[in-house]
C-alpha positions as CSV (number, residue, x, y, z in Angstrom):
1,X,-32.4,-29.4,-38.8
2,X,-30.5,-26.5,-38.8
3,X,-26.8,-26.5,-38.0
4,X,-25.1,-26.3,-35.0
5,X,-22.1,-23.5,-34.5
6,X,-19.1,-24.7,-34.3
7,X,-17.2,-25.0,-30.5
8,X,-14.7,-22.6,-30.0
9,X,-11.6,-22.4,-27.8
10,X,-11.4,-25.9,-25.8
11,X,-12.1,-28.8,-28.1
12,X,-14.2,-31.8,-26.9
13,X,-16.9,-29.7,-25.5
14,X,-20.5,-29.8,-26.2
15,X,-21.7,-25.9,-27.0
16,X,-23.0,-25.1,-23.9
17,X,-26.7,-23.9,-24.2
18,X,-27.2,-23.6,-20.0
19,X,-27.4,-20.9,-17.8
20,X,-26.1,-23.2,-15.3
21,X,-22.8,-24.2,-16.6
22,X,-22.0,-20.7,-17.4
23,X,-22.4,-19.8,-14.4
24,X,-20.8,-22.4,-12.6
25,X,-17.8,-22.2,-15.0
26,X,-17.9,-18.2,-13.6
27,X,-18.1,-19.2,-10.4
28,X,-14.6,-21.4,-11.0
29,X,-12.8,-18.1,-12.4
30,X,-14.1,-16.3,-9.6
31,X,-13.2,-18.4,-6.8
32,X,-9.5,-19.3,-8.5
33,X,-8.6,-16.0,-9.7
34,X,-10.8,-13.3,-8.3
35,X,-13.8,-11.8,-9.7
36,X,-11.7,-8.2,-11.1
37,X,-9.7,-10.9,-13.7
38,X,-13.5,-12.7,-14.8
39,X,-14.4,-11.5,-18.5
40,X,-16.4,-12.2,-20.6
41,X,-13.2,-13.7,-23.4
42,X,-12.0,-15.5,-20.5
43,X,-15.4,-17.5,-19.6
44,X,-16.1,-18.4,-23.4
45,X,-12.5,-19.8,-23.4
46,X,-13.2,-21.8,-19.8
47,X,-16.3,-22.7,-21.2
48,X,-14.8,-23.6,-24.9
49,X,-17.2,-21.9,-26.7
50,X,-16.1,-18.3,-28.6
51,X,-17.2,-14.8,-27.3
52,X,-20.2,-14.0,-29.5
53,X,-21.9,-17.4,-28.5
54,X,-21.5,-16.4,-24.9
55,X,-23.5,-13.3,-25.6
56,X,-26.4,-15.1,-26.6
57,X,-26.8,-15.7,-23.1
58,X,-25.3,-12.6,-21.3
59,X,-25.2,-8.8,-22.1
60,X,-22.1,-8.0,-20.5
61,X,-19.9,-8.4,-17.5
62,X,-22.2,-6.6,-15.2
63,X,-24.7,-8.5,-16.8
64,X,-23.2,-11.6,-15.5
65,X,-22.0,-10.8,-12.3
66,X,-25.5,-9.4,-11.4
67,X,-27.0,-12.9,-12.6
68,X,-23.9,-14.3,-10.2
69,X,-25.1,-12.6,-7.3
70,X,-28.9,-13.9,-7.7
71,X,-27.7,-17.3,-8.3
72,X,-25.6,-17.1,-5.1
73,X,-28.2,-15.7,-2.6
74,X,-30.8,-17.9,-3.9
75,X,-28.8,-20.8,-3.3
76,X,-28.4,-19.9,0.6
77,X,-29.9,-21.7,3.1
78,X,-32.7,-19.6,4.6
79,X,-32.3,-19.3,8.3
80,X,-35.8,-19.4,10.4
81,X,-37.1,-15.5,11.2
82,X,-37.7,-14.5,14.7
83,X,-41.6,-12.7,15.2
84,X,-39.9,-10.5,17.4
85,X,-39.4,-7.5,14.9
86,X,-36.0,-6.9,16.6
87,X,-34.6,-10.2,16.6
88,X,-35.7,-10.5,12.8
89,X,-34.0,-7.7,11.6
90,X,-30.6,-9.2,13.5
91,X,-30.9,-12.5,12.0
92,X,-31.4,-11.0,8.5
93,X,-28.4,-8.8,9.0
94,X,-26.5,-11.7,10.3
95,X,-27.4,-14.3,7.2
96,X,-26.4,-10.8,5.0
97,X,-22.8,-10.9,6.8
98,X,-22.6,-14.7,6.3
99,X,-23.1,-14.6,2.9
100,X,-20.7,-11.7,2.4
101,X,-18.3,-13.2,4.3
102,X,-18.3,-16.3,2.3
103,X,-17.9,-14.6,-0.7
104,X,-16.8,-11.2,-0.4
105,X,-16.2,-10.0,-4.2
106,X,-20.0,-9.7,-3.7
107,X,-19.6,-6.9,-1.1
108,X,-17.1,-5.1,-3.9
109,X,-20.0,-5.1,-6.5
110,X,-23.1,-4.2,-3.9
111,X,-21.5,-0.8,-2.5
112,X,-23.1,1.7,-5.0
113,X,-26.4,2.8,-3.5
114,X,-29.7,1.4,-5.6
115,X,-27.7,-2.5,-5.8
116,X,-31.3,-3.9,-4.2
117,X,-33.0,-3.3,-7.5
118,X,-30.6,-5.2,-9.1
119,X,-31.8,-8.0,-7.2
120,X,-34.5,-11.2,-8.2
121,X,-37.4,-11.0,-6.0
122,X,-35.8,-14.3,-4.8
123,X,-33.1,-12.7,-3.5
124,X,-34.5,-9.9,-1.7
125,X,-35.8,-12.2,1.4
126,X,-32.8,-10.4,3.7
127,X,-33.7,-6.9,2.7
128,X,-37.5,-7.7,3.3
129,X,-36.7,-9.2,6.3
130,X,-35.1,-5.9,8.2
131,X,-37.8,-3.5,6.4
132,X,-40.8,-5.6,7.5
133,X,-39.1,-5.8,11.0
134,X,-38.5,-2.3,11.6
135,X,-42.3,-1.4,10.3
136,X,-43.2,-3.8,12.8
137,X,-41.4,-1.8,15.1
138,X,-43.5,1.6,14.3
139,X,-40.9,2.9,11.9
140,X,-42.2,4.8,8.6
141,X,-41.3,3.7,5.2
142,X,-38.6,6.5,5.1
143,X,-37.7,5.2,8.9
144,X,-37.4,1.4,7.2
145,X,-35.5,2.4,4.6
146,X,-33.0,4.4,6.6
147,X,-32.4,1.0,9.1
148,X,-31.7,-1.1,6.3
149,X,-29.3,1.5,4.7
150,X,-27.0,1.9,7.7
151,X,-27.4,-1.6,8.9
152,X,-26.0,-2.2,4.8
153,X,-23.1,0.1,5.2
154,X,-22.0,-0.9,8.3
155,X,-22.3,-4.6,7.1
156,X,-20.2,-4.3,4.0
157,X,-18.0,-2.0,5.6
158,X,-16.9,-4.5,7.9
159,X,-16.6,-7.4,5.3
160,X,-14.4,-5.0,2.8
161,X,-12.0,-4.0,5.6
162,X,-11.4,-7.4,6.4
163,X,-11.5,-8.8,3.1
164,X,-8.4,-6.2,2.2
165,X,-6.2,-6.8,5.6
166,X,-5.5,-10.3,4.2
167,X,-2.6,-10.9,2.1
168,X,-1.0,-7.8,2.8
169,X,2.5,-8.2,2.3
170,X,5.5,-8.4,4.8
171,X,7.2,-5.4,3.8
172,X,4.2,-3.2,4.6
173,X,4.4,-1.5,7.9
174,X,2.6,-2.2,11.0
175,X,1.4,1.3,10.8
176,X,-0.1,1.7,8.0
177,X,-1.8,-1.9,8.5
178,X,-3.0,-0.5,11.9
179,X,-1.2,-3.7,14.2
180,X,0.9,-1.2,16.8
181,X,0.7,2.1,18.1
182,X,4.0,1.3,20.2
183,X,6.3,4.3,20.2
184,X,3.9,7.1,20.1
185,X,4.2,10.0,21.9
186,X,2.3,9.8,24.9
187,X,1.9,13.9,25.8
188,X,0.0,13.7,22.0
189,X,-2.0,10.9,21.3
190,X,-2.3,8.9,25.4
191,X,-4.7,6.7,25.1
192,X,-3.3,5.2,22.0
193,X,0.1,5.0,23.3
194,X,-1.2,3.2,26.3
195,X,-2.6,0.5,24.0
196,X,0.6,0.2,21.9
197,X,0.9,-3.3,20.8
198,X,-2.4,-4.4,22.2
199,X,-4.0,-2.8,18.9
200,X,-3.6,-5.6,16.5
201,X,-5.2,-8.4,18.8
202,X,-7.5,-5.8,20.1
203,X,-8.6,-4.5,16.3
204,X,-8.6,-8.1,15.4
205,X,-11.8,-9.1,17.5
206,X,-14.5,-9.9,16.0
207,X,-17.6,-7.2,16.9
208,X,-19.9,-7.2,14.1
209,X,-22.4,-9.2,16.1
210,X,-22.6,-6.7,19.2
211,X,-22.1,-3.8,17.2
212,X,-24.8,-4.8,15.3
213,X,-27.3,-5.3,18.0
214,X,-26.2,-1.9,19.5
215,X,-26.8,-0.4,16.0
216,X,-30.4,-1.3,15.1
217,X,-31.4,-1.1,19.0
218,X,-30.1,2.8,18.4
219,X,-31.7,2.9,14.7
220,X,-35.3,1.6,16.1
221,X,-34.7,4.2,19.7
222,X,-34.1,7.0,17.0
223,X,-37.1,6.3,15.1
224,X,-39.4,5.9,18.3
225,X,-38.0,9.4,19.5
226,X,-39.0,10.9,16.2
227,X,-42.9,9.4,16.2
């Protein structure tokens, strides 16, 4: 029988030998003390097991975080798809913003163009979902691609500067945190000025669900035009 390695780090640990519990024990770092501070020393000492036996299972960080994200969309509930094309594409872009806004250290990986192939085929239900509704909807394969893009962008977008406007400290000023335009001069900038304080409740709304519809209704209008 041949020998087992010996446990590393934490003591009164089984080696761990499952996906699973490396990946749940990732998930704990992540969620406690953000996903920039998770590597690959760190998760070997959480899991109490030494480096080099971690990388039995795992090539590297992005290794890992890519295996992170798959896990996490797979586990997602799966919201029924609308046949109407238009509707479909709005409910996949909504469960994408769910998800993202669950777990936004997500969006911080996902914003370098090609992140879909990155993805299990188990995981790519949301981005199927708005492609097959915008062919639906006459658009090319180019067309398809091009909704899904922008719809991306302006999906993460939104989750990132939200994600970043908490925790700011209380030193920082309202300016530069965009909360008042109070003071300005009106002959310059009037229609700022005339909001003033209002900014900050007014900036603080959230749009992302009529903005959305507004978006792929001008995506599919664009793509119609061009047929």
């Amino acid at each position: 029988m041949p020998r087992q390695p010996s446990p590393h780090g934490r003591t009164g640990r089984p080696p761990v030998t499952s996906r699973a519990q490396i990946l749940a024990a990732a998930h704990l770092l992540i969620d406690r003390d953000g996903w920039e501070k998770l590597t690959i020393r760190r998760l070997a000492a959480e899991l109490g097991i030494g480096a080099t036996t971690l990388y039995h299972h795992i090539q590297n960080k992005e290794d890992l975080l890519v295996l992170l994200l798959n896990d996490y969309i797979d586990r997602l509930g799966r919201p029924a798809l609308p046949e109407d094309p238009r509707e479909r594409i709005v409910a996949a872009a909504t469960a994408m913003h769910d998800a993202l806004a669950a777990w936004p250290w997500a969006a911080e990986i996902l914003t370098v163009d090609g992140f879909v192939g990155l993805l299990d085929e188990s995981a790519l239900w949301m981005v199927e979902a708005v492609v097959s509704g915008a062919h639906d909807r006459g658009c090319t394969a180019a067309q398809a691609v091009e909704v899904f893009r922008s719809i991306w962008y302006y999906t993460v977008g939104e989750i990132l500067v939200r994600a970043h406007s908490v925790g700011r400290r209380p030193d920082e000023s309202a300016l530069t945190l965009g909360t008042s335009f109070g003071g300005l001069n009106t002959s310059r900038v009037p229609h700022l000025a005339a909001i003033g304080d209002q900014w900050a409740a007014l900036a603080a709304r959230d749009t992302y669900p009529r903005g959305l519809r507004a978006l792929v209704d001008g995506l599919l209008a664009d793509a119609r035009a061009e047929a």
